[in-house]
C-alpha positions in Angstrom: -25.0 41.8 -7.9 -28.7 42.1 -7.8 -31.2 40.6 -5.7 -35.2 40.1 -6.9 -37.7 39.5 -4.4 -40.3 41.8 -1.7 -39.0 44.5 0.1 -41.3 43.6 3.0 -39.6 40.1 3.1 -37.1 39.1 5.9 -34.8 37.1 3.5 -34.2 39.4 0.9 -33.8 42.0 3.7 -31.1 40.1 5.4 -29.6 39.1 2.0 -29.9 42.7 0.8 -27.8 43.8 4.1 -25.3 41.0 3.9 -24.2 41.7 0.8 -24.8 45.2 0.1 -26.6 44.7 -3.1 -29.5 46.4 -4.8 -33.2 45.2 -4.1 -35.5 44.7 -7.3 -38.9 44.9 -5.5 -40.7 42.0 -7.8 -44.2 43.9 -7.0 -43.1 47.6 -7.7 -41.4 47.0 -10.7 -43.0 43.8 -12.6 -40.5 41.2 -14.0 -40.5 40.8 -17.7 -41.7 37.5 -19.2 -38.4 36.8 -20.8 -36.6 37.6 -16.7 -39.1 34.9 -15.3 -38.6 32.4 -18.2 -34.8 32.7 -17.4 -35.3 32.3 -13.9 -37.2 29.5 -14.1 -35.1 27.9 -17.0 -32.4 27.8 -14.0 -34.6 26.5 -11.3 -37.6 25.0 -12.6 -40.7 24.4 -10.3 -38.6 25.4 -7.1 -39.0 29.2 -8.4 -42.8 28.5 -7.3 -43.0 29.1 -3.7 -45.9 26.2 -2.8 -45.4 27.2 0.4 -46.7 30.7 0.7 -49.7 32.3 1.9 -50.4 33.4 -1.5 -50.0 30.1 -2.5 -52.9 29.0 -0.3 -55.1 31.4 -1.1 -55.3 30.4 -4.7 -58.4 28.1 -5.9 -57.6 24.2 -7.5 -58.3 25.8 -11.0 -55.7 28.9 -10.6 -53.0 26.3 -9.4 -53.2 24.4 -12.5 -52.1 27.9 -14.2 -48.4 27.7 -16.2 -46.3 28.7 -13.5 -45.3 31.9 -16.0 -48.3 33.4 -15.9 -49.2 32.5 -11.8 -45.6 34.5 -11.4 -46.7 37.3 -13.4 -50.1 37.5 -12.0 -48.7 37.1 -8.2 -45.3 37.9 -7.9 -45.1 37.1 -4.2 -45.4 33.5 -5.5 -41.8 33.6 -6.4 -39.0 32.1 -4.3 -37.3 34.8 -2.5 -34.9 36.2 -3.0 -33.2 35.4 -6.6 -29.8 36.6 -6.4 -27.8 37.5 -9.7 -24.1 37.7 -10.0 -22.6 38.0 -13.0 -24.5 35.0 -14.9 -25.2 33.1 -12.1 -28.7 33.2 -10.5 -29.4 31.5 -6.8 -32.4 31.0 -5.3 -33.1 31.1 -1.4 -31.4 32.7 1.7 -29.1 29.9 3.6 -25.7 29.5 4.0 -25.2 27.4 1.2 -25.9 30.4 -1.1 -23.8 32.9 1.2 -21.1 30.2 0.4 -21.5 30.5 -3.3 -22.2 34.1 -3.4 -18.2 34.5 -1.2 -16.5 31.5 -2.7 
């Protein structure tokens, strides 16, 4: 299992310690194109956090960007965290997803 998000973020740090699972820091080690096209293949526009103060901070003309290339550019864009396991991805920190993740 592997979860992809900011290590300075609280819900990949409580997902990290709940289940015990290695931390891919999206802004120390840069996501591939092809890792980004399969995440959002699985979630769509959800894997762009609108929400964020990086988000906000971005002009009209960047937020018409492909949502690809915003993620590469600003990878604290993405929705955190992405957790891998096995060939299933989830996105978020809830109990839904603990439920998945130990069902």
């Amino acid at each position: 299992m592997k979860i992809y998000g900011l290590k300075n973020c609280d819900s990949c740090r409580k997902a990290k310690k709940a289940l015990g699972a290695e931390l891919h820091d999206v802004r120390d080690q840069p996501l591939s194109i092809e890792q980004l096209q399969r995440f959002y293949d699985a979630f769509g526009k959800v894997l762009l956090n609108t929400r964020s103060t990086t988000w906000r901070g971005l002009d009209d003309e960047e937020r018409k960007e492909e949502p690809l290339a915003l993620l590469q550019k600003y990878p604290a864009l993405m929705k955190r965290p992405v957790i891998e396991k096995g060939n299933e991805l989830l996105a978020g920190w809830d109990r839904d997803v603990l439920a998945r993740l130990r069902g």
